[in-house]
Steps between C-alpha positions, in 0.01 A plus 500: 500500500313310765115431430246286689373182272107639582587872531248725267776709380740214371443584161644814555811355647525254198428805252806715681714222559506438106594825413795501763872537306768336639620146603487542901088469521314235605121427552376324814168388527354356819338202494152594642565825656292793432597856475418543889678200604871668349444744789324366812606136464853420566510143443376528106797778490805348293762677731751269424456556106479868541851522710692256214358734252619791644887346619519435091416828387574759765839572476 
């Protein structure tokens, strides 16, 4: 789950994210990225975390 340090809706993310089952979650939170910056700026984007998330769980 991938929330923005200043987004409005992290507590929703936070609330969800501890009700997940399961060992293969994690919680990422942005330093200082809002909600909008997770979509129209790339550089605040954790690609690189996202794709070594996915590798160790899609199988």
């Amino acid at each position: 789950m991938l929330h923005g340090e200043k987004a409005h809706s992290r507590y929703f993310g936070e609330d969800a994210f501890k009700k997940l089952k399961g060992e293969n979650k994690e919680l990422v939170i942005v330093p200082g990225a809002s909600h909008i910056d997770l979509y129209d700026n790339k550089d605040a984007i954790p690609f690189a975390k996202l794709a070594d998330f996915f590798k160790a769980n899609l199988k």
